[in-house]
C-alpha positions, 0 to 999 in steps of 0.5 A: 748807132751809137747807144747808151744803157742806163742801168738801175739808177733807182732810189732804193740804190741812192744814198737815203735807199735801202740798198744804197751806193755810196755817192750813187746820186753823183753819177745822175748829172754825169748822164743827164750831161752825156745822153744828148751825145747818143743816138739811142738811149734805153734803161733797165729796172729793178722790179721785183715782187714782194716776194723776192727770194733775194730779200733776207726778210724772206727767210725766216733766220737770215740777215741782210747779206748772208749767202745762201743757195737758192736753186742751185747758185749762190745768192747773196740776201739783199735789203728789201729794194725796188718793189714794184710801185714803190718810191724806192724802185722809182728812178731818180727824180733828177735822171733826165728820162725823156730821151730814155726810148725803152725801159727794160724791167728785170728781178720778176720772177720771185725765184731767181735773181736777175743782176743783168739787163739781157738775162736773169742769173740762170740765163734761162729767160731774156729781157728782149734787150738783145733783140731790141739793141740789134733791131736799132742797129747798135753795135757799140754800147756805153754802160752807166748805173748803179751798182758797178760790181753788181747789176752794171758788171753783169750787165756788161758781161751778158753784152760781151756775149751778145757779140756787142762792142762794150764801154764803161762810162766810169765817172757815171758808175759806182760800186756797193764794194771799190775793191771788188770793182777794181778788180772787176775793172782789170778783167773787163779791160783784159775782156776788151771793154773800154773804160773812159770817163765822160769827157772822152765822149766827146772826142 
């Protein structure tokens, strides 16, 4: 089963948003090109309440980005993004979303962030991704989405946990920080996830 995870490709992470990645939007052909190649394809969704707590502008004094602890792990205050109902937490008109079987929806819970598809960052409560992939029978999975070094790099490590075989489609990602992901790239090749560009897809 050959399965592919379209993780936050959002308005609110396209340039325009307000949490965009550079060049975000140059990834949506990319996948619209490869979905037809899997036999599954899910996605998951940033969805948070108004409310976050990872919003800046719910912490009186606090700017955009500033670092606080929030129920004992650090935790970066972001823009407001991906409110419920918003334009901003709507995936990306272009994004080819009919052969996308399941949608998982993460950030709920006003007090803790969730980076990764399977886990909030505590991991103490589970998207069901887990259990979804293993009742379809995937094995192998190929990542895509925004943002590379954030919501796609956890992502991909919770994957690893689960047991599951992990790839990074790389010409259908991209980061907040390059150097942050170069980095990151380093440690999930050395952690065994293959990183190819799309036309690898194909072979």
């Amino acid at each position: 089963m050959k399965t592919l995870v379209i993780v936050d490709v959002q308005n609110d992470f396209i340039p325009g948003g307000s949490l965009e990645v550079p060049d975000g939007d140059h990834i949506v052909p990319v996948i619209n090109r490869i979905m037809p190649e899997f036999d599954l394809v899910v996605a998951t969704q940033d969805w948070h309440p108004k409310d976050h707590m990872s919003f800046a502008s719910n912490h009186e004094g606090k700017k955009e980005f500033d670092k606080i602890q929030l129920d004992g792990m650090d935790q970066v205050l972001w823009p407001d993004h991906c409110v419920q109902n918003s334009a901003g937490a709507a995936f990306h008109d272009e994004l080819n979303m009919q052969p996308v079987e399941a949608i998982f929806r993460k950030g709920m819970d006003p007090g803790i962030d969730s980076y990764s598809g399977f886990y909030d960052n505590g991991h103490k409560k589970s998207t069901g991704l887990t259990g979804y992939l293993r009742e379809k029978g995937a094995e192998s999975i190929w990542f895509c989405g925004l943002a590379a070094d954030i919501c796609v790099y956890f992502t991909m490590k919770d994957a690893l946990k689960e047991g599951f075989k992990v790839h990074l489609v790389k010409d259908a990602t991209r980061p907040l920080e390059q150097e942050t992901f170069d980095n990151q790239l380093e440690e999930l090749r050395e952690k065994g996830v293959e990183v190819i560009e799309s036309s690898g897809i194909y072979k």
